[in-house]
C-alpha positions in Angstrom: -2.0 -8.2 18.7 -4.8 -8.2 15.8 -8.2 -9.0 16.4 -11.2 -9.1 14.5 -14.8 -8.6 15.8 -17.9 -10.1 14.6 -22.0 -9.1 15.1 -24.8 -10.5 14.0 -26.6 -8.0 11.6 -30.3 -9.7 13.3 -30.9 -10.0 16.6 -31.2 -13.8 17.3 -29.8 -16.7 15.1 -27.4 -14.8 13.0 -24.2 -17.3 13.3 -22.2 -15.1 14.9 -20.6 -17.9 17.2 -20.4 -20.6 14.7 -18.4 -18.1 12.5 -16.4 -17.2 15.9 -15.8 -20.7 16.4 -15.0 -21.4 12.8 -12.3 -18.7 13.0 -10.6 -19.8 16.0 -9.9 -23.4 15.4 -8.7 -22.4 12.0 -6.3 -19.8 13.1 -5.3 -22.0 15.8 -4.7 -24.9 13.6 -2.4 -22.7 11.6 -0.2 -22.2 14.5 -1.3 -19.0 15.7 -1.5 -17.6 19.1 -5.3 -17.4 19.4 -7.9 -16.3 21.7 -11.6 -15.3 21.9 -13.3 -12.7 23.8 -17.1 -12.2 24.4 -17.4 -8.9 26.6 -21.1 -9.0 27.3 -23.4 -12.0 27.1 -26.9 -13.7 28.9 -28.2 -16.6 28.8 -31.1 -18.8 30.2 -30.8 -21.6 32.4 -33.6 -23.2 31.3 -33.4 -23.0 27.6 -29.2 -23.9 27.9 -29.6 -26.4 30.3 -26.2 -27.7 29.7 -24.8 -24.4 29.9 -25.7 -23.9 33.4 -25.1 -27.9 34.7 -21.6 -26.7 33.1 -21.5 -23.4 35.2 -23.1 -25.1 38.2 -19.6 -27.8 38.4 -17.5 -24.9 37.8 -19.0 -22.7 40.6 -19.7 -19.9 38.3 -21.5 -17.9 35.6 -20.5 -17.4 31.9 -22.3 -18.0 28.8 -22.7 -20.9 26.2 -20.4 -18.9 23.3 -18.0 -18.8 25.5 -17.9 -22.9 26.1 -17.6 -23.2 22.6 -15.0 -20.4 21.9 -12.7 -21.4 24.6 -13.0 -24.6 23.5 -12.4 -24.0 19.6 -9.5 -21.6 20.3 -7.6 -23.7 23.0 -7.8 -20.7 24.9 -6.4 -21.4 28.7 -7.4 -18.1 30.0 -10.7 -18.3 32.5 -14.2 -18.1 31.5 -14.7 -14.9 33.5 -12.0 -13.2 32.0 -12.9 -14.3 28.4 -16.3 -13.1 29.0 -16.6 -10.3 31.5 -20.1 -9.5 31.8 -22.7 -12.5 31.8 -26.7 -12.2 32.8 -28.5 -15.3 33.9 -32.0 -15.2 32.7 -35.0 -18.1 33.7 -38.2 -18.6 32.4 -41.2 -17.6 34.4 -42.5 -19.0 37.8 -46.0 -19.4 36.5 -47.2 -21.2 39.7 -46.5 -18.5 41.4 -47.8 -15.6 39.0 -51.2 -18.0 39.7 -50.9 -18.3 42.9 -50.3 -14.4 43.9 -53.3 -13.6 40.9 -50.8 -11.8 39.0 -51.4 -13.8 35.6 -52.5 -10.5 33.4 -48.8 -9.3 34.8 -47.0 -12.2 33.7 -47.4 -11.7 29.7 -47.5 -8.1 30.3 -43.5 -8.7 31.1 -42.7 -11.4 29.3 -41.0 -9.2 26.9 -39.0 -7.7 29.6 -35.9 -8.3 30.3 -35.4 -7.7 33.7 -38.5 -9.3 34.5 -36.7 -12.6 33.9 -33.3 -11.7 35.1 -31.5 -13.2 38.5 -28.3 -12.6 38.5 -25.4 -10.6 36.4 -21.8 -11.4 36.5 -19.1 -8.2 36.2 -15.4 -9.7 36.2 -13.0 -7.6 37.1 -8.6 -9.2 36.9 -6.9 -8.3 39.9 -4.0 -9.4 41.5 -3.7 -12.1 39.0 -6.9 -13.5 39.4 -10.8 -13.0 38.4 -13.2 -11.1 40.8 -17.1 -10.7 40.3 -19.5 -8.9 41.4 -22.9 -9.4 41.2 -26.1 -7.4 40.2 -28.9 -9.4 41.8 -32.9 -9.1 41.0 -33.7 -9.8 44.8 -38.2 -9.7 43.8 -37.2 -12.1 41.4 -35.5 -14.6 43.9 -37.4 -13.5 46.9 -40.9 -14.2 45.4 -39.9 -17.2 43.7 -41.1 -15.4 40.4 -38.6 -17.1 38.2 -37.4 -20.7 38.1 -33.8 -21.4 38.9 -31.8 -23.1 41.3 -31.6 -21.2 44.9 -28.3 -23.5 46.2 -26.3 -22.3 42.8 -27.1 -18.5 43.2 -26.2 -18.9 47.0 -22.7 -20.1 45.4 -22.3 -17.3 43.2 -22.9 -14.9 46.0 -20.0 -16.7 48.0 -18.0 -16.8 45.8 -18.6 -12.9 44.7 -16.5 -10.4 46.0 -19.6 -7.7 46.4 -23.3 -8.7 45.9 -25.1 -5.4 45.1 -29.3 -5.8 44.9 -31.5 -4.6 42.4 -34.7 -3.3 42.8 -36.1 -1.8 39.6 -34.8 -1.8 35.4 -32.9 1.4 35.7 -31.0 0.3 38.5 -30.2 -2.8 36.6 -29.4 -0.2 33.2 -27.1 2.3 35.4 -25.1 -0.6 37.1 -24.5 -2.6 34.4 -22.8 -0.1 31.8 -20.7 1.4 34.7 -19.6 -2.0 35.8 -19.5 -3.2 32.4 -17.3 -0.9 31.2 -14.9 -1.4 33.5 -15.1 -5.5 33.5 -14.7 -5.5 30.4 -11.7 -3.3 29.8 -10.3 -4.7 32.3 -10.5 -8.1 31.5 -9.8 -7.0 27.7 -6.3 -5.6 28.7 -5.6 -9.3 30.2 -6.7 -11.0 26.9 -4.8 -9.1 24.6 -1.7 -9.6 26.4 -2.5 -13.3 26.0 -2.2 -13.5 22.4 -1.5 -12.9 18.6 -4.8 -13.3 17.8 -8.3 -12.3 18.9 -11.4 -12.7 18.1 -14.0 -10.8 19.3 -17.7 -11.6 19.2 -20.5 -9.1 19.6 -23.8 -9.9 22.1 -26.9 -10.3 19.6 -26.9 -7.6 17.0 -25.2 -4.9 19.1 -22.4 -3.2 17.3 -20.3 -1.9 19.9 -20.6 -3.8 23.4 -18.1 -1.6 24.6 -16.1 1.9 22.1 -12.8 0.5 23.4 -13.0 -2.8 22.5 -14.4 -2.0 18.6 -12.0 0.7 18.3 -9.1 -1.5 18.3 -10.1 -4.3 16.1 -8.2 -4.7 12.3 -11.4 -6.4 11.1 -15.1 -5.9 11.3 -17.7 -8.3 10.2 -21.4 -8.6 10.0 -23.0 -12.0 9.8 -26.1 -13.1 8.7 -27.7 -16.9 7.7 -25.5 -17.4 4.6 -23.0 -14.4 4.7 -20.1 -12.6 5.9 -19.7 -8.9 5.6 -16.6 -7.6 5.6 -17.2 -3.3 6.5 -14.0 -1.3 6.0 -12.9 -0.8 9.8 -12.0 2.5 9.5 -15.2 4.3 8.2 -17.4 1.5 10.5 -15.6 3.1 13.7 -15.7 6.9 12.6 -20.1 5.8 11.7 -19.9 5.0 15.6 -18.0 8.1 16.3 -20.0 10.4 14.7 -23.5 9.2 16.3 -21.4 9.3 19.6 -21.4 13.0 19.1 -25.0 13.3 18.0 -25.7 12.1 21.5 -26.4 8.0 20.6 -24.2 6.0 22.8 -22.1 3.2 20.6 -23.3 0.4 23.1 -27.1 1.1 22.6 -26.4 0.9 18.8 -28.0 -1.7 16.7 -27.0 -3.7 13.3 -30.2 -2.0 11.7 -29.0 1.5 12.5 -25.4 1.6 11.5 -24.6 -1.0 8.2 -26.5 1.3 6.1 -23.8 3.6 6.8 -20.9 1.7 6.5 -19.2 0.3 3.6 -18.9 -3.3 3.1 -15.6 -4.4 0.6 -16.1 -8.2 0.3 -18.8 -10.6 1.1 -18.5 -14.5 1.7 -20.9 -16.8 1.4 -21.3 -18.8 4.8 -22.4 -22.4 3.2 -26.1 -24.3 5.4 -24.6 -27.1 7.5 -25.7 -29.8 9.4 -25.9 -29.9 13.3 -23.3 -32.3 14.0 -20.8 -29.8 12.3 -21.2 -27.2 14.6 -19.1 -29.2 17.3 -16.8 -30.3 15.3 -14.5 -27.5 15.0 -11.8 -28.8 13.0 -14.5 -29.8 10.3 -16.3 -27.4 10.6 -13.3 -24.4 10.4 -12.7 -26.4 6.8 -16.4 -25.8 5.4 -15.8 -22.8 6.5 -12.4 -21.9 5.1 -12.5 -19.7 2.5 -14.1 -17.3 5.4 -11.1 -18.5 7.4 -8.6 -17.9 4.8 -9.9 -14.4 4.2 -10.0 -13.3 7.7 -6.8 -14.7 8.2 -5.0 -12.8 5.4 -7.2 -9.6 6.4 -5.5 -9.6 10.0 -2.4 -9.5 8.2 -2.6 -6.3 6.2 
């Protein structure tokens, strides 16, 4: 197995998955054994609506990338294995910050997080199936101080194999890189079995979600609006090994903190293109195929 993992060098919009996408209808088109992985994810219901009606039929939680990448790669694996780790975010009750008087509160966390967190999904492959557990911000669904659908989290939680309740952000912080660490590689070992070919795609511009992962990918690339970075693996993984020893853990590392470092041997240029390409993944791993090309013959050496 070869696999190549992509991170968006900015934190929001860099086009990590329509790169991702790009990459696995092409290699699948060329016959290969592909599939995708996206170890840690979140999402908001409200803002990816479809996301959650999607998630809501299937009786589950996993994010919008990983529609799409399944999708591109013709993946048959589970959602839940393919992406281990997902958070479900909403947007704010504000009826009820007004009616509880807590309205100076309300932007005071509207930068936080946890503040708008419900639930998070760990996956964990056991006896040949997926198994979740869930993190759950119980003030958030007991006070009503988010919006979201009570009947689909009761699912979730009967569906879960343990429902553990959060009370405060470090409890959220602890939980979730113990868990995640061991989702993850679980599910990883599953994936990898699975295939010739994977591609790996980072969670906003983090460039390790998780050291085991990273460490095994053939390729590394960077993306940004118009480009494709291309860092030599090597010297990008021994960058993350040596700030590991200065005490940084790899998952907390950012895009900002680490390229400066590492040593980029090719860039691509990643063309504009117009929405309705971005679902079309035969078209669109053609505009994009000089990236796919590259990538492709990359994986090989």
């Amino acid at each position: 197995m070869r696999s190549i993992f992509i991170f968006g060098l900015f934190q929001d919009s860099s086009g990590k998955t329509v790169l991702s996408t790009a990459l696995a209808r092409g290699f699948a088109n060329m016959g290969l054994n592909v599939a995708v992985f996206k170890p840690r994810s979140g999402h908001n219901m409200w803002h990816q609506y479809e996301a959650y009606l999607k998630c809501k039929a299937a009786r589950s939680l996993f994010c919008e990338d990983i529609i799409k990448l399944k999708e591109a790669s013709k993946c048959q694996l589970p959602y839940e294995v393919l992406n281990p780790v997902d958070a479900l975010l909403s947007v704010f009750n504000t009826e009820a910050f007004l009616e509880q008087k807590r309205e100076s509160q309300m932007f005071l966390l509207e930068q936080e997080a946890y503040s708008q967190l419900i639930v998070e999904r760990h996956s964990f492959f056991k006896d040949g199936k997926a198994e979740s557990v869930l993190l759950l911000n119980e003030e958030n669904v007991n006070a009503n101080l988010v919006l979201f659908d009570r009947e689909y989290i009761e699912e979730l939680k009967r569906n879960a194999v343990q429902v553990i309740p959060l009370h405060r952000p470090s409890e959220w912080a602890a939980l979730s890189n113990e868990l995640g660490a061991k989702a993850i590689q679980s599910c990883y070992s599953v994936v990898k079995r699975a295939c010739d070919s994977l591609i790996i795609e980072g969670f906003n511009d983090s460039v390790c979600p998780e050291p085991a992962v990273v460490e095994e990918a053939d390729v590394i690339v960077g993306v940004a609006p118009g480009a494709a970075i291309f860092y030599e693996p090597n010297e990008f993984k021994r960058i993350l090994n040596t700030m590991a020893k200065l005490g940084k853990d790899p998952k907390t590392l950012r895009s900002n903190s680490v390229i400066k470092y590492a040593r980029k041997y090719e860039v691509v240029k990643v063309p504009q293109l117009p929405p309705e390409y971005l679902n079309d993944y035969n078209k669109l791993s053609v505009e994009l195929g000089q990236i796919v090309d590259y990538a492709q013959r990359a994986l090989q050496t």
